[in-house]
DOMI-671705 format. One record per residue: residue in three letters; x, y, z of N, C-alpha, C in turn. Coordinates in Angstrom, 2 decimals. Example, Ala and Ser with C-alpha at 12.3 -4.5 7.8 and 13.67 -1.06 7.14 Angstrom:
# DOMI-671705
ALA  13.19  -5.69  7.80  12.30  -4.50  7.80  13.20  -3.30  7.80
SER  12.85  -2.25  7.08  13.67  -1.06  7.14  12.90  0.03  7.87
***
This chain:
# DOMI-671705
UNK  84.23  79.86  94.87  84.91  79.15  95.92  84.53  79.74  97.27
UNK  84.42  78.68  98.11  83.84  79.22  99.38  85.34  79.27  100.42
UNK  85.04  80.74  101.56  86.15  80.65  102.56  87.15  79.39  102.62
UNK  85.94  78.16  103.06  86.22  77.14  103.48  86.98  76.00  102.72
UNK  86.70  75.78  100.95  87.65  75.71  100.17  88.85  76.16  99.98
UNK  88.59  77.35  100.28  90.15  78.36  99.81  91.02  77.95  101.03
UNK  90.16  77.57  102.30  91.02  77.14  103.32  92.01  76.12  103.26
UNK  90.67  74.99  102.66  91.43  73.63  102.89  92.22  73.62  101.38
UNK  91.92  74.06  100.07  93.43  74.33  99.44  94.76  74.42  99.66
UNK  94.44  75.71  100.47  96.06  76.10  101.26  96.75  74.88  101.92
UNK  95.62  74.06  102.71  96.16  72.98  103.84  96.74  71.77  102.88
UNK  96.45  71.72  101.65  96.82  70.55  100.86  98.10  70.96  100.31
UNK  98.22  72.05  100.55  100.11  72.67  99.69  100.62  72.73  101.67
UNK  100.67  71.43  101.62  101.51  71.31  103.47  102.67  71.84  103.70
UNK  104.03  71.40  101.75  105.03  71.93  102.42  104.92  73.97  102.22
UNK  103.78  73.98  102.27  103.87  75.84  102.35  103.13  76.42  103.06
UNK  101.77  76.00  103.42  101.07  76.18  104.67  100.44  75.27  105.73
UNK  99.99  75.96  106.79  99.56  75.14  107.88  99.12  75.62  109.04
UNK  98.03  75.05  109.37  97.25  76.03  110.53  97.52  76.08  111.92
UNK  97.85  77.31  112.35  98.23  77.52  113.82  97.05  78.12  114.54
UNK  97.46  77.62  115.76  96.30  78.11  116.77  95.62  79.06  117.40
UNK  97.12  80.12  116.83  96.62  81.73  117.04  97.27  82.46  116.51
UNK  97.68  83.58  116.47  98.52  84.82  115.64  99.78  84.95  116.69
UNK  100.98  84.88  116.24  102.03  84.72  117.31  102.04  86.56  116.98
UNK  103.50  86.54  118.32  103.63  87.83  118.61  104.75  88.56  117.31
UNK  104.89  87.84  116.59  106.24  88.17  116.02  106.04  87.56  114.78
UNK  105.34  87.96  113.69  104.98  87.45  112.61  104.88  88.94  111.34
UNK  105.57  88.09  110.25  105.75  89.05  109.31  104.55  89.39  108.52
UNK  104.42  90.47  108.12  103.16  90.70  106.63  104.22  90.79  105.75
UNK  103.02  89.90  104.87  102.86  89.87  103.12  102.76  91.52  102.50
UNK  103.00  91.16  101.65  102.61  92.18  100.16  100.81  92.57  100.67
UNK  100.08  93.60  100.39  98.89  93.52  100.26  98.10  93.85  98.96
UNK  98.87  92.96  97.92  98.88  93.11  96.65  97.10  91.97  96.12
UNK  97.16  91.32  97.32  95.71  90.80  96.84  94.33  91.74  97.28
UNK  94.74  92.86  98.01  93.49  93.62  98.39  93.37  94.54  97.87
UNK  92.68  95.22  97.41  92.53  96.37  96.82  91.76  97.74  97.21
UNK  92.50  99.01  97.11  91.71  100.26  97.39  90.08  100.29  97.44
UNK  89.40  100.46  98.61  87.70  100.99  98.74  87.35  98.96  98.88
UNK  88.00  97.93  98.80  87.60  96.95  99.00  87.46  96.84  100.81
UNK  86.05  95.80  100.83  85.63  95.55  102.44  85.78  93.89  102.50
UNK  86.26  93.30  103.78  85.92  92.34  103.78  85.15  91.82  105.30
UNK  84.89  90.94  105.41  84.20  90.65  106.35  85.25  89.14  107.36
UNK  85.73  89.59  108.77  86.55  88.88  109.51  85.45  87.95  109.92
UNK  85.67  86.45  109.21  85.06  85.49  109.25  84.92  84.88  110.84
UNK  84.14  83.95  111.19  83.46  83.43  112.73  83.53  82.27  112.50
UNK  83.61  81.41  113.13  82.89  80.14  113.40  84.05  78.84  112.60
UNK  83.92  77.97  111.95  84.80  77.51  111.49  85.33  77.74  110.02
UNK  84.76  79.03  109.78  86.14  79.84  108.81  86.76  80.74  109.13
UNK  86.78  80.46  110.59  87.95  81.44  111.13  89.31  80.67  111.33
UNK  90.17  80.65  110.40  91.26  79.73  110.75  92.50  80.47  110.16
UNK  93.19  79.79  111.45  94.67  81.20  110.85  95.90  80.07  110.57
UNK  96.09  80.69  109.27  96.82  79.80  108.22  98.39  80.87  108.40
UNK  99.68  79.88  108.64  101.37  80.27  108.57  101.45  79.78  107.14
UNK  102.33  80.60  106.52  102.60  80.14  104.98  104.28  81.26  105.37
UNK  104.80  79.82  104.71  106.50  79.63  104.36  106.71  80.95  103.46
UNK  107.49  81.68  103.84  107.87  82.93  102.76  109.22  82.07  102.27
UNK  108.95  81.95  100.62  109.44  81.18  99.84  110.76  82.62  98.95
UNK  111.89  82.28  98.48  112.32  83.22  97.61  112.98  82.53  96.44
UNK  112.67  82.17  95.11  113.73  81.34  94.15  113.21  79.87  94.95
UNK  112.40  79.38  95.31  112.63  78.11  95.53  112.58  77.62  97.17
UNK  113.16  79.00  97.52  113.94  77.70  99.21  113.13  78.79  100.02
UNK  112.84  78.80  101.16  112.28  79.27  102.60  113.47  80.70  102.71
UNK  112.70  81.54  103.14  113.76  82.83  103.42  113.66  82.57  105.08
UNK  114.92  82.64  105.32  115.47  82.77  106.82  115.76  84.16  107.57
UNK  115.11  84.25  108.50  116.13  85.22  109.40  117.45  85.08  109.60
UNK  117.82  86.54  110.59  119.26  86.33  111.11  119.43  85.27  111.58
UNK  119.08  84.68  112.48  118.73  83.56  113.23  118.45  81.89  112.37
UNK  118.49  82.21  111.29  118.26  81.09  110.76  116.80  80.55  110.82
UNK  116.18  80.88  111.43  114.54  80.36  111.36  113.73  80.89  110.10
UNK  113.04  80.36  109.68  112.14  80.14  108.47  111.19  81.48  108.70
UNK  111.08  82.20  107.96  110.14  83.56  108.06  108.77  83.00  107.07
UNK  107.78  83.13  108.02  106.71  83.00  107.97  105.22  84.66  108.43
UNK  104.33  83.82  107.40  103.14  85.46  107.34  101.54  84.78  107.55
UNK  101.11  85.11  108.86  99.95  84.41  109.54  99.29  85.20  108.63
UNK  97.99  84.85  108.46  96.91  85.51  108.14  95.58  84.41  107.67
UNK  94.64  85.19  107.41  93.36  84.56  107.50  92.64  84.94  106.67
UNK  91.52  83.72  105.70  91.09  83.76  104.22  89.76  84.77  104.46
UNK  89.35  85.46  103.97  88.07  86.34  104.09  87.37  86.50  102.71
UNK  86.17  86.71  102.93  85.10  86.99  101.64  85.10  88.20  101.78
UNK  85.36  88.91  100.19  85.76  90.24  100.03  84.03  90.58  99.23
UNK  83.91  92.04  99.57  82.66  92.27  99.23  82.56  92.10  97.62
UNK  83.54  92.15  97.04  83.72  91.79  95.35  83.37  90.38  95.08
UNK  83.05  89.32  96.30  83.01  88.05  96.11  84.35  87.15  95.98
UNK  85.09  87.69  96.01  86.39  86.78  95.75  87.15  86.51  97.61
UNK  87.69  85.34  97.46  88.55  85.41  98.95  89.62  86.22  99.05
UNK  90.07  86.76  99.93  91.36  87.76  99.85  92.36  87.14  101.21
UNK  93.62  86.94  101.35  94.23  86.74  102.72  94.25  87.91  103.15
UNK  94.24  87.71  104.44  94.06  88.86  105.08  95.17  89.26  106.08
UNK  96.24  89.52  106.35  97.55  89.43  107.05  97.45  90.68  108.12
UNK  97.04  90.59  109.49  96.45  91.28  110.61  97.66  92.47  110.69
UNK  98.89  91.75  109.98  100.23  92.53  110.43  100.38  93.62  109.59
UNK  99.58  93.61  108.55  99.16  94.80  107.96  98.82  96.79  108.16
UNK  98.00  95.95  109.73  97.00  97.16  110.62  98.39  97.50  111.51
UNK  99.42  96.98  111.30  100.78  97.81  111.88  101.97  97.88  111.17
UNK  101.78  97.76  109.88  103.08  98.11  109.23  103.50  99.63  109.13
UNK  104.96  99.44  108.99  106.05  100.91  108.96  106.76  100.34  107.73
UNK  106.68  101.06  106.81  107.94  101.02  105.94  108.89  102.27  105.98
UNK  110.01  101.85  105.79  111.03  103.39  105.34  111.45  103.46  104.01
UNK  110.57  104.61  104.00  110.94  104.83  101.99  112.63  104.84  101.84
UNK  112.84  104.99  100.52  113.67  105.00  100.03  113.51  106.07  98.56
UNK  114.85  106.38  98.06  114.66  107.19  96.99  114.44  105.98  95.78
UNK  113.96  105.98  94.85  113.21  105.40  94.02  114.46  105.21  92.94
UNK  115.06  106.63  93.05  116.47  106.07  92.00  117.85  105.57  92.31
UNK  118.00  105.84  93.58  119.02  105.71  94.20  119.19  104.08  95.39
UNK  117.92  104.12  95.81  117.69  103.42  96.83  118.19  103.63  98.08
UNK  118.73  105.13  98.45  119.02  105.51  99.58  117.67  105.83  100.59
UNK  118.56  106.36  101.81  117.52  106.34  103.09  117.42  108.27  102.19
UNK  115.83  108.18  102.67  114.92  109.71  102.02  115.48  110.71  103.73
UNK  115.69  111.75  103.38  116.24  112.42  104.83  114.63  113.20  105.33
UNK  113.58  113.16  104.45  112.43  113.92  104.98  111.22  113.01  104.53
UNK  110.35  112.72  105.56  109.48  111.97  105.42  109.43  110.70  105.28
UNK  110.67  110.10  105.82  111.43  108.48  105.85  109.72  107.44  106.12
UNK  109.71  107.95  107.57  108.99  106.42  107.75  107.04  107.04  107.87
UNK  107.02  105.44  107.04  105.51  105.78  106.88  104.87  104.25  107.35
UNK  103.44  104.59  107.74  102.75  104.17  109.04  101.50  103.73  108.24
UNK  100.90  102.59  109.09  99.47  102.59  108.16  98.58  103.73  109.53
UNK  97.44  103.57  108.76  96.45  104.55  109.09  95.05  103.82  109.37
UNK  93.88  104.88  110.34  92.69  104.56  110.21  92.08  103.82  111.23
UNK  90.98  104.06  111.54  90.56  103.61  112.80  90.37  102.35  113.34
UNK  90.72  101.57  112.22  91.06  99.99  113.08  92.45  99.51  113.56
UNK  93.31  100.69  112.58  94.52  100.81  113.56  95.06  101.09  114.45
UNK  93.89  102.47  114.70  93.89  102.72  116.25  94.18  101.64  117.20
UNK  92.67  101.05  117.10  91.97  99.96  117.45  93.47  99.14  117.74
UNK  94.19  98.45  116.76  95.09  97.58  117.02  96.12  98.34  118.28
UNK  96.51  99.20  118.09  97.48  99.71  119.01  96.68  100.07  120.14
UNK  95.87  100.39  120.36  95.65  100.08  122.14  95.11  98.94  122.64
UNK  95.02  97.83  121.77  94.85  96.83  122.18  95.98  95.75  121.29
UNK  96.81  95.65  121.83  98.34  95.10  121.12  98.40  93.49  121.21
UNK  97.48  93.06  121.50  97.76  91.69  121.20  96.75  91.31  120.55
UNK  97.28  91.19  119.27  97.06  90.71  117.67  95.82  89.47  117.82
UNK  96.33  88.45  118.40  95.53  86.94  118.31  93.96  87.50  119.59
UNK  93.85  88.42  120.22  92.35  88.79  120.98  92.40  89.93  120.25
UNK  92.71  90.88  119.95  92.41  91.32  118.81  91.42  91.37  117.77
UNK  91.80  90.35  116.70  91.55  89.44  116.06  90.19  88.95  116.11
UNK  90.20  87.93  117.48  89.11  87.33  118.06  87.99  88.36  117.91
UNK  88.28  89.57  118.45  87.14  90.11  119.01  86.69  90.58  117.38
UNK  87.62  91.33  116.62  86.72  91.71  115.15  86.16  90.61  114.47
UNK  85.76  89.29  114.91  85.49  88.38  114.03  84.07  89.06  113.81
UNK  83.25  89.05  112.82  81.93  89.34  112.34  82.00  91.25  111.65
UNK  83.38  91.28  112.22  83.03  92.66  111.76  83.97  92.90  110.05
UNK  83.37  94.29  109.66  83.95  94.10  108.37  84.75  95.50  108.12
UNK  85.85  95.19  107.44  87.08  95.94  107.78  86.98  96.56  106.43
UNK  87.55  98.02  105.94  87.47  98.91  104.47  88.93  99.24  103.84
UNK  89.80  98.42  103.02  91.20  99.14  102.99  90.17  100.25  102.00
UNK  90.99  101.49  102.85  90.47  102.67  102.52  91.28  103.28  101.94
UNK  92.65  103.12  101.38  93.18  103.10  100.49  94.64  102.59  100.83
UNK  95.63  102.89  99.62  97.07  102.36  99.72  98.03  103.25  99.14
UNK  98.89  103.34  99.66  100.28  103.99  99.48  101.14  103.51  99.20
UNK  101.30  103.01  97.76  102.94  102.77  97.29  103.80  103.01  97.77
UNK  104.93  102.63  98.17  106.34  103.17  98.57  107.27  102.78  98.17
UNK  108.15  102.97  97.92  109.80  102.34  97.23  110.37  102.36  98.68
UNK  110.76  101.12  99.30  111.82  100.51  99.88  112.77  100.15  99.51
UNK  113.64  99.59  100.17  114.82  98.67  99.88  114.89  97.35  100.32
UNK  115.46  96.22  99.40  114.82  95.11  99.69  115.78  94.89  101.08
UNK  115.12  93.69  101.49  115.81  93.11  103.11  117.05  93.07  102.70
UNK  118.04  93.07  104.00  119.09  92.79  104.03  120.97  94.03  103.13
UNK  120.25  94.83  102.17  120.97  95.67  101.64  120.94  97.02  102.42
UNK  122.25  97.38  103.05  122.68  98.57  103.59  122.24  99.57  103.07
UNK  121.97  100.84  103.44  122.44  102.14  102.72  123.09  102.77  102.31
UNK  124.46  102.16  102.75  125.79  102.37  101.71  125.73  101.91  100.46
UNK  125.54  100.51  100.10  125.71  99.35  99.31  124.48  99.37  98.61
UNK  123.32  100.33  98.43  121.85  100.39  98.12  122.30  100.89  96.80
UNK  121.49  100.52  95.94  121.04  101.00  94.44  120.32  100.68  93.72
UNK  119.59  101.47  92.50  117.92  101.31  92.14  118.00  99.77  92.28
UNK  118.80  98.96  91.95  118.23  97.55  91.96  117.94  96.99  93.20
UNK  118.05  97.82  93.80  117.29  97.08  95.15  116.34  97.48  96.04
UNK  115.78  98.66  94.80  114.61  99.28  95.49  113.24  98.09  94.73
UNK  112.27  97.88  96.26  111.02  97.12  95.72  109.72  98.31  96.21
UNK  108.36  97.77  95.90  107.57  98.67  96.27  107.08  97.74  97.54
UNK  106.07  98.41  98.36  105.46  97.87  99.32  104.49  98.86  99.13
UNK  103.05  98.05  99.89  101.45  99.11  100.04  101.58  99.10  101.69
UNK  101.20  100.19  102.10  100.82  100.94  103.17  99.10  101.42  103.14
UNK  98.43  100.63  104.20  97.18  100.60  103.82  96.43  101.40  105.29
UNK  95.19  102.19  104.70  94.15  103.02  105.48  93.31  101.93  105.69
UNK  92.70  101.41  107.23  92.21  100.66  107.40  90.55  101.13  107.81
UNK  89.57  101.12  107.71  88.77  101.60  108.79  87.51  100.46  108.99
UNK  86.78  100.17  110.01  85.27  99.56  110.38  84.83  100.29  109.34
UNK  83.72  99.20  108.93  82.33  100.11  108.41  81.19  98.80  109.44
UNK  80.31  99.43  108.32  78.97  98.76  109.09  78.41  98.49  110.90
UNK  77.92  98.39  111.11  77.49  98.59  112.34  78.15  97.18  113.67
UNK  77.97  96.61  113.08  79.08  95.67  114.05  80.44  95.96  114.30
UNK  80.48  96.05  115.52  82.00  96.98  116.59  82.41  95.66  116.99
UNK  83.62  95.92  117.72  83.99  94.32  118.80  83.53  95.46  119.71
UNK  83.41  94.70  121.23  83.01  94.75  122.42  83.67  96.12  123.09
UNK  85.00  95.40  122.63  85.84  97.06  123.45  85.84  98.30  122.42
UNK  85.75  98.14  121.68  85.60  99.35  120.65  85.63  100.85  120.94
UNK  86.50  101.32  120.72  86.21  103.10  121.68  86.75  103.16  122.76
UNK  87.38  101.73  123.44  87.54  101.92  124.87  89.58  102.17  124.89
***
């Protein structure tokens, strides 16, 4: 299957995805359960660069914020050097999770919050807006350089009211460039 299939797939499941025009400022990451440790992919150009919103679904119905609005996870289809497409969720290169104890599901008092890593994360944080960002790594190819399990607690359950059943895992991922194509500002 090519990028461009895997694209227009997604676009045919309408009530779950649909293509927006850029990476908003305020958009959740996925699981990064489709990428895998020492895998590279390559941030597609031209018209397989298309950034696909998909409905975060739970049991059936749309999960809402406080707010009542529909929580949604931008990201964009890429050819993984394994040959397979992988989504690629930008919100990744800035996730924080806060562990949790694994049996308890309480807040951990040492070593709580953990960060992704690696020099394209750099990259993201001094240059903080996600959708030029983005733009500029198109052609270049990105390395999860590895992942870190963590036991969280799922949304919405206190730390009072926490217990193993509501601990989930999440990956925390090492990001870095390889190959010789930089974006423009790179280093700067």
């Amino acid at each position: 299957m090519t990028v461009q299939e895997s694209i227009n797939a997604a676009l045919a499941q309408s009530n779950r995805y649909q293509k927006v025009d850029k990476f908003s400022k305020a958009f959740r990451t996925d699981d990064l359960g489709n990428i895998e440790a020492g895998e590279e992919f390559t941030i597609p150009t031209g018209k397989d660069y298309v950034i696909l919103s998909q409905r975060v679904m739970r049991g059936g119905a749309p999960v809402v914020d406080r707010d009542g609005n529909e929580v949604t996870a931008e990201f964009i289809k890429c050819m993984s050097t394994k040959g397979r497409i992988v989504n690629f969720y930008p919100s990744s290169l800035t996730k924080v999770a806060f562990a949790v104890d694994p049996e308890t599901g309480k807040d951990l008092t040492e070593n709580r919050i953990r960060r992704t890593a690696g020099d394209v994360v750099d990259y993201v944080k001094a240059h903080p807006d996600m959708d030029a960002t983005m733009r500029a790594l198109q052609g270049c190819t990105i390395k999860c350089a590895g992942l870190d399990s963590i036991s969280i607690r799922e949304y919405g359950v206190s730390n009072e009211d926490a217990t193993k059943e509501n601990v989930q895992k999440t990956n925390i991922g090492t990001w870095n460039l390889v190959g010789d194509k930089k974006p423009a500002n790179w280093g700067k």
